[in-house]
C-alpha positions in Angstrom: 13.1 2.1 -14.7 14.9 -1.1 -13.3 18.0 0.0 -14.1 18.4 3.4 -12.7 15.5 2.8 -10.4 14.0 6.4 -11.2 9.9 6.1 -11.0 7.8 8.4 -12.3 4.5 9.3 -11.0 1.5 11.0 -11.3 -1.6 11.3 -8.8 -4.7 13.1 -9.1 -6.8 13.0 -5.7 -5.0 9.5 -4.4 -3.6 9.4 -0.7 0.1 10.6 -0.6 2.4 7.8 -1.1 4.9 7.0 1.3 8.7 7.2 0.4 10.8 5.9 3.0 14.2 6.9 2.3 17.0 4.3 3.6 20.0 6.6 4.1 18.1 8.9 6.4 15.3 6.8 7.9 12.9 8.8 6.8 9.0 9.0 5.6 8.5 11.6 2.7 4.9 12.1 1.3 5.0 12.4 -2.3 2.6 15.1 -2.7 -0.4 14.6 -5.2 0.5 16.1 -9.0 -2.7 17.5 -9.9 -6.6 17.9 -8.1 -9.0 14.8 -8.1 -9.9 13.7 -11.4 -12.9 15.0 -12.3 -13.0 18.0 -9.7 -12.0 20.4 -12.9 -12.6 19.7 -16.4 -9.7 18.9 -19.0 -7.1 18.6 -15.8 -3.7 17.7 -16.9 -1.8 15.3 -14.9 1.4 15.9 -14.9 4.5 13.4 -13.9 7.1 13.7 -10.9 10.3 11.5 -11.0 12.2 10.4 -8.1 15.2 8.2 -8.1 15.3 5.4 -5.5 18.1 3.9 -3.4 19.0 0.4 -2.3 16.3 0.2 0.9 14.1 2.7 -0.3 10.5 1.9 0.0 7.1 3.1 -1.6 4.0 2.5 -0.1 0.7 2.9 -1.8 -2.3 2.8 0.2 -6.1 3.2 0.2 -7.4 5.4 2.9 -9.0 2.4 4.1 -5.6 1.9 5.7 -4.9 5.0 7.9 -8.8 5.4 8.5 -8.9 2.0 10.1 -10.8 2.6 13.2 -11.0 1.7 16.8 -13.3 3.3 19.2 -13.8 6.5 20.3 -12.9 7.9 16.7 -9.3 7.2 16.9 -7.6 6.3 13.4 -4.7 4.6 12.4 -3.3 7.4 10.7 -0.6 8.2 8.4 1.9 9.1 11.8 1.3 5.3 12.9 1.7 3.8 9.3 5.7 6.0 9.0 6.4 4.7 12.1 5.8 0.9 11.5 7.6 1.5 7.9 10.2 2.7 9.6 10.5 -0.1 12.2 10.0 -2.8 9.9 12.3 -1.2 6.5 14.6 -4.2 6.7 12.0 -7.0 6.2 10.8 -7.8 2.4 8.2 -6.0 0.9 6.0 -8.5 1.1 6.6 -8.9 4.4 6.6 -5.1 5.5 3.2 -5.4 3.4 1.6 -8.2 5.9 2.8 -6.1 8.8 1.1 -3.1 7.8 -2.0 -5.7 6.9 -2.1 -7.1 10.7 -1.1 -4.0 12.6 -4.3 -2.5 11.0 -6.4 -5.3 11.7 -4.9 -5.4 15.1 -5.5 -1.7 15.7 -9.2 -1.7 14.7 -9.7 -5.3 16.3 -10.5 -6.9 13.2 -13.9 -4.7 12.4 -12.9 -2.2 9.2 -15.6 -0.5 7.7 -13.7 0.0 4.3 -11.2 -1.8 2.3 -7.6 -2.2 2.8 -5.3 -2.2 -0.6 -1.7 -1.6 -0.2 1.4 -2.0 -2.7 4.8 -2.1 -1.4 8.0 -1.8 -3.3 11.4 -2.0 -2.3 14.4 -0.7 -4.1 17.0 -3.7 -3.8 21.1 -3.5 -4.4 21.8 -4.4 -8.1 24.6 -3.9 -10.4 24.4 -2.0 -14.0 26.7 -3.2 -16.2 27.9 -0.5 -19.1 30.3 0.0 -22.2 31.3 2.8 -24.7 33.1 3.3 -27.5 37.1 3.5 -26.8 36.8 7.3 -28.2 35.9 10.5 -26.5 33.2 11.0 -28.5 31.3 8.2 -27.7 32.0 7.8 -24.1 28.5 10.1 -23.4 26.0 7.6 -22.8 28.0 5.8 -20.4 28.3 9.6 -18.3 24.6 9.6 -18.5 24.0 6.5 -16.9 26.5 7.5 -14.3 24.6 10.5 -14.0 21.2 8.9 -13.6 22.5 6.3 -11.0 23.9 9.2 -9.0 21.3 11.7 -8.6 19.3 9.4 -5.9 22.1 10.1 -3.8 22.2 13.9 -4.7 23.2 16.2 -7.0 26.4 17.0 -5.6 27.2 13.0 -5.4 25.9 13.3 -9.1 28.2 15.6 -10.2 31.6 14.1 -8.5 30.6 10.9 -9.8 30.2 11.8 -13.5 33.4 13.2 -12.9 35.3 10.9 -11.5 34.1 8.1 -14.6 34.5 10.6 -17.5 38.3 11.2 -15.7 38.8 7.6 -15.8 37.1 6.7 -19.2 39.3 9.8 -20.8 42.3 7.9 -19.4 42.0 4.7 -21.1 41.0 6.0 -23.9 44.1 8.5 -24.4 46.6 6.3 -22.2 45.6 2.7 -22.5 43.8 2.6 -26.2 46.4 5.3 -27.5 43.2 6.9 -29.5 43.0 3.8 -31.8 39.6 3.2 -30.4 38.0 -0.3 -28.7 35.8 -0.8 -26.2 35.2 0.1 -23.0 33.0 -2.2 -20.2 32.5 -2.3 -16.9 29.9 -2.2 -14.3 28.2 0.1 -10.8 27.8 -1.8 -7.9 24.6 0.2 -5.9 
């Protein structure tokens, strides 16, 4: 969802994607939903949603990526690929995404056995404008959104949030409106 910038996923039997999350420098694996398709019959595979901040990064990967090779059996590995996510979170995706490319092909000199396919997304500041109804009643939707910008950063930073907006919509719409209704617009800044 580009405008809260929650993702849902589902895997069944793919390699762990890599969440790299901004305000703590850190590489998450989002764990797989279900088995490998076609390991069980009739398998339901079931969604996950995260919510993403400005500088958060998924990385989707084919194994052909952290089972690059060089000799002697050593592979590139999912420890090397958090560690050059991490070093290189600032650049572009598509320029983190031809870093992972050559430090691969650097790693296993060029001579991979199998392919390489990588996706990189990067969560990027943006600002959601909003509006509601100059009533209480129809202030709701507006909470909601605050509500779903907020919980990437937490629930408790979700909860003071929605607070804070439905204090400050309930004041213009009993101090500055009167109750005679009119509209109410604005925008979050993330």
């Amino acid at each position: 969802d580009r405008r809260t910038a929650a993702v849902d996923y589902a895997s069944a039997g793919h390699t762990e994607v890599l969440w790299y999350r901004s305000a703590s420098d850190v590489c998450e694996r989002l764990p797989a939903t279900a088995p490998p398709v076609g390991v069980l019959p009739d398998i339901a595979v079931p969604e996950r949603r995260i919510g993403l901040c400005p500088g958060d990064i998924l990385l989707f990967y084919s194994d052909g990526v952290t089972e690059a090779e060089r000799e002697r059996d050593e592979f590139f590995g999912t420890d090397r690929l958090e560690a050059l996510v991490r070093q290189h979170a600032a650049l572009p995706a598509a320029a983190l995404a031809q870093g992972v490319v050559d430090a691969v092909d650097g790693f296993s000199r060029g001579m991979r056995s199998d392919d390489l396919t990588l996706i990189v997304v990067k969560a990027l500041p943006r600002t959601v404008p909003f509006h509601c109804g100059g009533e209480l009643g129809q202030m709701e939707c507006a909470l909601e959104l605050v509500r779903a910008l907020g919980l990437p950063y937490g629930e408790s930073f979700a909860y003071e949030l929605e607070l804070a907006i439905s204090e400050i919509l309930t004041n213009v719409i009993q101090h500055a409106y009167l109750g005679n209704g009119g509209e109410i617009r604005g925008e979050f800044r993330l």
